[in-house]
C-alpha positions as CSV (number, residue, x, y, z in Angstrom):
1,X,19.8,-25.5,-46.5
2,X,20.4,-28.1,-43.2
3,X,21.2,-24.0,-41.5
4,X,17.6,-23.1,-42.2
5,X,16.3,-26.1,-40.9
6,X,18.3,-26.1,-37.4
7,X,17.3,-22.2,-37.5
8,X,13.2,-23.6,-37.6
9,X,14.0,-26.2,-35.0
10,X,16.1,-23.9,-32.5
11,X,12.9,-21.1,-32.8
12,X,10.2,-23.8,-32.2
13,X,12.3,-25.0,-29.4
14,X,12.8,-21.2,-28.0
15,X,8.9,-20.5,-28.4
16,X,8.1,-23.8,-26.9
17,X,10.2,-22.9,-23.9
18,X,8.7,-19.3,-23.8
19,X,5.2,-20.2,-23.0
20,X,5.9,-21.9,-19.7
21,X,7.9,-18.7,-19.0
22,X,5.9,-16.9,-19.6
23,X,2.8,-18.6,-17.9
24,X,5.2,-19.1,-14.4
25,X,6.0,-15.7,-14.4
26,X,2.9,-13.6,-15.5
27,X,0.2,-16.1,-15.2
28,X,0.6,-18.1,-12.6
29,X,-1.7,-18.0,-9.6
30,X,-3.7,-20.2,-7.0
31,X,-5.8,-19.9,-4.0
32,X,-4.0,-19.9,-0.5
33,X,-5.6,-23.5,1.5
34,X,-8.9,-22.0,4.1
35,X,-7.8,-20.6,7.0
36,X,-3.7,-20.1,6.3
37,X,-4.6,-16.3,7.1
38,X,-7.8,-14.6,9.0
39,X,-8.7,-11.1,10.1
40,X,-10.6,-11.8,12.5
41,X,-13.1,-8.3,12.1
42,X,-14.7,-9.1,15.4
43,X,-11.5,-8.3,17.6
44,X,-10.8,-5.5,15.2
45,X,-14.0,-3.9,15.8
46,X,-13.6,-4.1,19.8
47,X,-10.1,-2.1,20.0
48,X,-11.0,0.2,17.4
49,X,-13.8,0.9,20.3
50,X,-10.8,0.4,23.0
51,X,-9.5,4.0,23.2
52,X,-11.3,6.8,24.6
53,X,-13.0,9.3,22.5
54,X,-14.7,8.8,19.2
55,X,-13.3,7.9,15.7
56,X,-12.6,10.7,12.7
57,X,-15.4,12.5,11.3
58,X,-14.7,12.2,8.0
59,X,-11.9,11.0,5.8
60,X,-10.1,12.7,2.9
61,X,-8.1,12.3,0.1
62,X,-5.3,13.6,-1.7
63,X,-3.4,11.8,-4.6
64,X,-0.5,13.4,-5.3
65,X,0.8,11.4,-8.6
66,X,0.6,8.4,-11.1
67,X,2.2,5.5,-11.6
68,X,1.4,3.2,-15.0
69,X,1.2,-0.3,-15.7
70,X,0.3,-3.2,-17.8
71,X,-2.7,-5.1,-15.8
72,X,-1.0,-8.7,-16.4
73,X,2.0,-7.1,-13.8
74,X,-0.8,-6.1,-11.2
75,X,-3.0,-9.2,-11.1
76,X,-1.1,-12.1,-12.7
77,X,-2.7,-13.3,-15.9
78,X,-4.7,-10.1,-16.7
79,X,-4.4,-8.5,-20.1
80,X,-1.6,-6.3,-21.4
81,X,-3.6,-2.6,-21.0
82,X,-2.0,-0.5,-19.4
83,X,-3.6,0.7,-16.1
84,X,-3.0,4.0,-14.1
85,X,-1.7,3.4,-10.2
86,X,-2.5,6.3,-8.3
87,X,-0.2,7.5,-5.4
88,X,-2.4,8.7,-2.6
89,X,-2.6,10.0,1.4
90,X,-5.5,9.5,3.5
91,X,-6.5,12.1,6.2
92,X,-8.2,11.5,9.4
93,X,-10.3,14.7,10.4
94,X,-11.3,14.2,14.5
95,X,-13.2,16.8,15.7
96,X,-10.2,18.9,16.9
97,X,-6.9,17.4,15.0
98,X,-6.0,15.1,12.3
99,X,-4.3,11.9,11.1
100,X,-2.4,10.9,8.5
101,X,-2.3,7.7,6.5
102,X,0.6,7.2,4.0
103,X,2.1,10.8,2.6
104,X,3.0,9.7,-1.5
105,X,6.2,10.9,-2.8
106,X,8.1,14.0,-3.3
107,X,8.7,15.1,-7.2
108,X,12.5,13.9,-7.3
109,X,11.3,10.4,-6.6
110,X,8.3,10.1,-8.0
111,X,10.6,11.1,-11.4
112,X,13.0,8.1,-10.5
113,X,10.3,5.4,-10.2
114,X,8.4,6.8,-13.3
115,X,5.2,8.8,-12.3
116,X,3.4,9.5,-15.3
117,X,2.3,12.5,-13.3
118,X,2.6,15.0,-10.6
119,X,0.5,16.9,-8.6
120,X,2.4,19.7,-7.1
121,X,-0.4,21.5,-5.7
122,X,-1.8,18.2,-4.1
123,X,1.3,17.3,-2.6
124,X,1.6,20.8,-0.8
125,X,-1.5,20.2,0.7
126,X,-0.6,16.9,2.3
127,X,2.8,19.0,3.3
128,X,-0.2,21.2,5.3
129,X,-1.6,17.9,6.7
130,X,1.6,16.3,7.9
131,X,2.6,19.6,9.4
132,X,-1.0,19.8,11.7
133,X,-1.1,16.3,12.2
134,X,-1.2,14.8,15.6
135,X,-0.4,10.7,14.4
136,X,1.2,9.8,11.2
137,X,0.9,6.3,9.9
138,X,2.3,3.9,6.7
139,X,1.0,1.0,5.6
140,X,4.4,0.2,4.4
141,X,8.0,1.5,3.9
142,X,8.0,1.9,0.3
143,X,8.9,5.2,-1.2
144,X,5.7,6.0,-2.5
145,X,4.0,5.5,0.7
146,X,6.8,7.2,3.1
147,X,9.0,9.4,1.3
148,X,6.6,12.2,1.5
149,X,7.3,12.1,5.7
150,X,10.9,11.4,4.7
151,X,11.3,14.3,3.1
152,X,10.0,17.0,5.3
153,X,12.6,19.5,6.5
154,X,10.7,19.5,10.1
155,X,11.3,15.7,10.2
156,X,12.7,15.2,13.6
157,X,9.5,17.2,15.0
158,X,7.5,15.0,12.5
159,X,8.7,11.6,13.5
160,X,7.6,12.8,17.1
161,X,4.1,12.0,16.0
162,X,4.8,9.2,13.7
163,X,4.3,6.0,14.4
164,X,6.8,3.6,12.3
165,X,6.7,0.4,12.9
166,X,10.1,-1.5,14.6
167,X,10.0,-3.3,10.9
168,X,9.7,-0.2,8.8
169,X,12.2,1.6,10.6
170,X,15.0,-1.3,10.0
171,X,14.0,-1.6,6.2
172,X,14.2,2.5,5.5
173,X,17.4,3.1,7.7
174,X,18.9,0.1,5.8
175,X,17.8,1.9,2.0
176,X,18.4,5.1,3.1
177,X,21.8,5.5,0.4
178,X,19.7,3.1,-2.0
179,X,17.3,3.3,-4.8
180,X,14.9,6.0,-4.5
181,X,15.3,7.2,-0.8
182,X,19.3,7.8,-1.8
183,X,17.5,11.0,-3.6
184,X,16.4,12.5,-0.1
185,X,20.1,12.2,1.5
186,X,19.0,11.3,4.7
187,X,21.5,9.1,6.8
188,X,20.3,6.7,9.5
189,X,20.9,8.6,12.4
190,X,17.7,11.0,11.9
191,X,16.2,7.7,13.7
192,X,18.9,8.4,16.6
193,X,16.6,8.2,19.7
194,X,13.0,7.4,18.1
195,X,10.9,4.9,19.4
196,X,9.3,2.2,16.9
197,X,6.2,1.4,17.2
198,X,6.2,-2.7,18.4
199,X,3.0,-5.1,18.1
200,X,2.4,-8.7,17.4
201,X,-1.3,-8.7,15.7
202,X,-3.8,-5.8,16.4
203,X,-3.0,-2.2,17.8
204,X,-5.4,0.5,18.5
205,X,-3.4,3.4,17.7
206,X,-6.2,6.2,18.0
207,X,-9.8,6.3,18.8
208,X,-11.0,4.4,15.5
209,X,-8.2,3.5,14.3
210,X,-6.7,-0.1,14.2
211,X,-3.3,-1.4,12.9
212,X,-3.3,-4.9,11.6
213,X,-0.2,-6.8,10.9
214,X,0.3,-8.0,7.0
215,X,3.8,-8.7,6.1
216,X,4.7,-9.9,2.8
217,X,4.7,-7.0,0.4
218,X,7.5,-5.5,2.7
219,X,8.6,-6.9,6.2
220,X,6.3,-3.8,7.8
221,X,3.4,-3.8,5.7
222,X,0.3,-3.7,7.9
223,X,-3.1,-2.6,6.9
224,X,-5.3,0.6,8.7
225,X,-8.7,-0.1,10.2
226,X,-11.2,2.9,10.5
227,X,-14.4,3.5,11.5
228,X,-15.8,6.7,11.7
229,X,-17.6,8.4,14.4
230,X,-20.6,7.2,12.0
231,X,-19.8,3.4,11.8
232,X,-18.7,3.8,8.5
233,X,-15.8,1.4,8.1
234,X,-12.9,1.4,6.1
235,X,-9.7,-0.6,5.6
236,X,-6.7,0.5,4.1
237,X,-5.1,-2.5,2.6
238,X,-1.5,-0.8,1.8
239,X,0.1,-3.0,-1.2
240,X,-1.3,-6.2,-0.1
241,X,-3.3,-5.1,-3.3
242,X,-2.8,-2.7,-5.4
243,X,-6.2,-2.6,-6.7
244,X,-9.8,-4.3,-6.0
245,X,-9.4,-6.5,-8.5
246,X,-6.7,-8.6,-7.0
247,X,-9.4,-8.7,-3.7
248,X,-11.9,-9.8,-6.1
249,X,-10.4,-12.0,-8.0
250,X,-7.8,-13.5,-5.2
251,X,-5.0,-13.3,-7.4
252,X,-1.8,-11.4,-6.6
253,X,0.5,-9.3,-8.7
254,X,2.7,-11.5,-11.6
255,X,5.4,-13.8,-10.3
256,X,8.0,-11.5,-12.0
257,X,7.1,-8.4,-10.0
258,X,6.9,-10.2,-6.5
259,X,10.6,-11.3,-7.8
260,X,11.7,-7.8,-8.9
261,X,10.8,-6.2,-5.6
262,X,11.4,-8.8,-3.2
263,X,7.7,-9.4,-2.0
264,X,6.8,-12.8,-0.4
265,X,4.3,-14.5,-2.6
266,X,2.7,-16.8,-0.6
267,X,2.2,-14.5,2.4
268,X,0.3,-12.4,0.4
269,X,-1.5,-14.9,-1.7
270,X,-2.6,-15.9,2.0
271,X,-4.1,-11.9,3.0
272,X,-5.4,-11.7,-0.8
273,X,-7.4,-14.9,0.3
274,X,-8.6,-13.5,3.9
275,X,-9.8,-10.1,2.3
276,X,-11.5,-12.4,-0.7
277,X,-13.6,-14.1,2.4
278,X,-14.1,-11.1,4.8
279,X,-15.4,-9.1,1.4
280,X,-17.9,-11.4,0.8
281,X,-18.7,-11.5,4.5
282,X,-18.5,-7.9,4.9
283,X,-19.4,-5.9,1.9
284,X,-19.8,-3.2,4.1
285,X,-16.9,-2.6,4.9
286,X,-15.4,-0.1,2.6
287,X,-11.8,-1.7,1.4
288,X,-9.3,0.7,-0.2
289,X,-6.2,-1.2,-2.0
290,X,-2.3,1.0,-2.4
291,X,-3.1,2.2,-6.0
292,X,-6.5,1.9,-6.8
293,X,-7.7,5.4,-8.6
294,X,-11.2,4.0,-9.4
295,X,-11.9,2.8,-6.2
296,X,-11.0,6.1,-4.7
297,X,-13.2,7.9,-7.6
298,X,-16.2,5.4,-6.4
299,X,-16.2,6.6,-2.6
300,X,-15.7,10.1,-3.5
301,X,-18.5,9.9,-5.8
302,X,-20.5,7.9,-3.1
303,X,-19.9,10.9,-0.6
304,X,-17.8,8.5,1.4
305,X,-14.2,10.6,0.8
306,X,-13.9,14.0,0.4
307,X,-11.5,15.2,-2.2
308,X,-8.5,17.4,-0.9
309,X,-6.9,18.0,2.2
């Protein structure tokens, strides 16, 4: 029976190996060293003042699908339940026009990267938003938070009013046959002639409105400062987090994922840390993470969003 005994030896060894695996790629997390990242609010505050006019009125949203997954893969060392990720657009309502922030997916890819569900009806009515919008944004160049501009037939009028970033423009043109976009058929040229949007920190993009830079998730993720003509304040975090748990708790997404979709860790173990601090500092201001349903469901309830385009 020496076979049975080298068979218990060789699984003790493989189990023993397993739980350092397993704790370096789903477990493993740490705080980013004081001051490696800042937002410093104060500056923020001043150009969202910087622009003429006043800021939206109010701000609505529509989710048009959602994605599913275990907890552990969206803050590293959570459990194994599995938690819904909504896919969502923001809409800036000024007195006389609108903004967009983010536009969600089209059906054909949110099928590829395994929505659990699909609003049709919702993602009409963001079709109705982009088409009567006056400034698009994204807080990233992911699929899920671009392809619904992508895929408009009235793009080249569209990207007249969007504002991609110089980074977001290289990363899409250079996916456009790949992955998920490779489902809208688009080739690079529908960029022929637009202008990128080009900053180095802060941008005041409308009255209101702030863009702050945050690459690490993607090379052009930034987040989306807004006050309202009321003072309320919001900031749209983009996939720095996906939900307010990794703000809360200063932990990023599992080691595994950050591998799997090329994210840099330790950039955005540094934001995580900087909206950990400005939360505290600022519970005021109302944060809204990439995928966070319940936090969306809070500020509806709250009367801070309004439901539906």
């Amino acid at each position: 029976m020496k076979w049975l005994k080298r068979a218990a030896y060789c699984l003790v060894a493989l189990v023993a190996l397993s739980i350092p695996a397993y704790w370096w790629l789903l477990v493993e997390s740490h705080r980013a060293p004081a001051g490696s990242h800042a937002i410093d609010i104060a500056e923020v505050r001043r150009l969202a003042a910087a622009l003429p006019g006043v800021g939206p009125q109010r701000i609505r949203v529509e989710t048009v699908a959602q994605l599913s997954a275990p907890r552990v893969v969206v803050v590293a060392g959570d459990g194994w339940q599995r938690i819904d990720l909504s896919v969502s657009s923001y809409e800036l309502v000024y007195r006389d026009h609108v903004a967009v922030v983010d536009t969600g997916f089209e059906a054909t890819i949110a099928k590829s990267m395994g929505a659990t569900t699909f609003d049709s009806a919702a993602y009409a009515r963001m079709r109705g938003a982009l088409a009567r919008a006056t400034l698009i944004v994204a807080t990233h160049e992911h699929p899920d938070h671009v392809a619904g501009l992508l895929a408009q037939p009235e793009l080249k009028r569209l990207l007249a009013v969007a504002r991609l970033t110089r980074e977001q423009v290289a990363v899409i043109k250079a996916n456009l046959q790949t992955d998920a976009f490779a489902a809208l058929h688009l080739r690079p040229s529908i960029f022929d002639g637009y202008r990128p949007l080009d900053y180095e920190r802060y941008h005041a993009i409308a009255p209101g409105v702030v863009l702050i830079k945050a690459p690490g998730h993607t090379p052009g993720s930034q987040m989306v400062y807004v006050r309202r003509a009321d003072g309320e304040e919001f900031l749209f975090l983009g996939d720095v987090a996906w939900t307010m748990c990794n703000v809360e708790a200063g932990r990023e997404k599992a080691r595994l994922v950050t591998w799997l979709i090329g994210e840099d860790r330790g950039k955005v173990r540094e934001e995580l840390a900087a909206l950990n601090r400005l939360h505290a500092a600022e519970p005021g201001i109302n944060m809204m993470p990439g995928h966070d349903g319940e936090a969306i469901a809070a500020l509806v309830e709250q009367g801070l969003l309004g439901k539906g385009f």
